[in-house]
C-alpha positions, 0 to 999 in steps of 0.5 A: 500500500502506498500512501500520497499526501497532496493537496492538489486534487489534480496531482493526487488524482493523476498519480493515484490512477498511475500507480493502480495502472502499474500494479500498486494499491494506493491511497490519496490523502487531501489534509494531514488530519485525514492522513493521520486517521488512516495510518492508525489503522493501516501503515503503508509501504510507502509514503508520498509526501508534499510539503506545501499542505494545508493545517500542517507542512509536510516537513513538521509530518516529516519529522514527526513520523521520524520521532514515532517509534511505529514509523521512524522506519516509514520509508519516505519520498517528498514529492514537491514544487520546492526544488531548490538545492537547499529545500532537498538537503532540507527534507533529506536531512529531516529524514526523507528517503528520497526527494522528487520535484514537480513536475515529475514522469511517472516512469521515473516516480514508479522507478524510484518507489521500486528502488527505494522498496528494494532498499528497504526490504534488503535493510529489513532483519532476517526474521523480522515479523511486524503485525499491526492492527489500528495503532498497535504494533507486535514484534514477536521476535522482540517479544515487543508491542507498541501502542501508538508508537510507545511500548507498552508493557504487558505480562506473558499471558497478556502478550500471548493473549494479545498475539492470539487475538491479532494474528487471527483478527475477526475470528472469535474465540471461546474463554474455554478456547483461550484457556486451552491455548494460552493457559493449557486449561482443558476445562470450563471452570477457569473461564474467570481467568480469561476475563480478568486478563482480557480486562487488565490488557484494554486498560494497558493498551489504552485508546488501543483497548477497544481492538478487543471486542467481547462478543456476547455469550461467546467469547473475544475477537480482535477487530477495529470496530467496537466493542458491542 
């Protein structure tokens, strides 16, 4: 997925259709708070970024994105009218991966996002597994989950719950299940264990809480709608 923030509608429109044409899925964005509202839920491989925005300037994001630990890592191409030697160093220095200036051919934009996923790919750890869901993030092999960008401190049976729950988003699940495959329990007398854990966890993860929805008389399920 590839994320454009520009607010030209003629711009975001022509590249938008470009890169559908060459095999991307990709997403336009007119104003940052738009912007912001998508990325809690989905990161995107790429971000194209403008500077000259409305409500806040594509550097101020820039650098915003580099200070959050969920997207320090964002690969990032500035795609803008400023193209003096000082605004690249400028955004280049402000942790750009790439700078573009308008105007620009599409053959050379969808070369240039090519090359910068190939970078990025070669830099990813061997073994690496991010598993997002709205603003959470799970490392497994860290044994890690951010919130938002902050990491956040859960017990063993709670991570082990969380990553059940995400790794098979929309998939309901049984206390008595949950009992057998975290807590090794094979019996329904426990059930109470579950709703203690499930309940200490959405105060952990704060605005986050509410991925795990209870459905009634049956169970739990991780999901980004709320909880009924």
């Amino acid at each position: 997925m590839i994320y454009f923030l520009e607010d030209d509608p003629s711009i975001r429109n022509f590249v938008l259709y470009a890169l559908n044409s060459c095999g991307f899925e990709a997403k336009g964005f007119e104003v940052p708070s738009e912007f912001y509202t998508a990325i809690e839920k989905e990161l995107p491989e790429v971000l194209l970024l403008d500077i000259m925005l409305p409500e806040e300037d594509g550097l101020s994001i820039l650098k915003k994105l580099r200070a959050s630990e969920r997207t320090k890592k964002l690969p990032i191409i500035m795609l803008t009218a400023m193209g003096t030697e000082y605004d690249k160093v400028n955004g280049l220095d402000c942790g750009a991966d790439d700078y573009i200036t308008k105007p620009f051919g599409t053959l050379e934009l969808v070369s240039r996002i090519k090359a910068l996923l190939r970078r990025t790919t070669d830099l990813q750890p061997v073994g690496e597994e991010i598993i997002t869901l709205g603003g959470l993030s799970i490392y497994p092999a860290r044994h890690e989950v951010y919130t938002s960008g902050t990491l956040t401190v859960l017990t063993n049976k709670e991570y082990e719950t969380l990553l059940l729950l995400v790794k098979n988003k929309n998939i309901v699940f049984s206390r008595d299940t949950l009992l057998k495959e975290i807590w090794g329990f094979d019996f329904k007398g426990e059930s109470r264990t579950v709703d203690v854990h499930i309940r200490t966890l959405r105060a952990k993860l704060r605005e986050c809480g509410e991925l795990i929805r209870t459905i009634r008389g049956v169970g739990y399920k991780a999901g980004e709608t709320e909880i009924e």
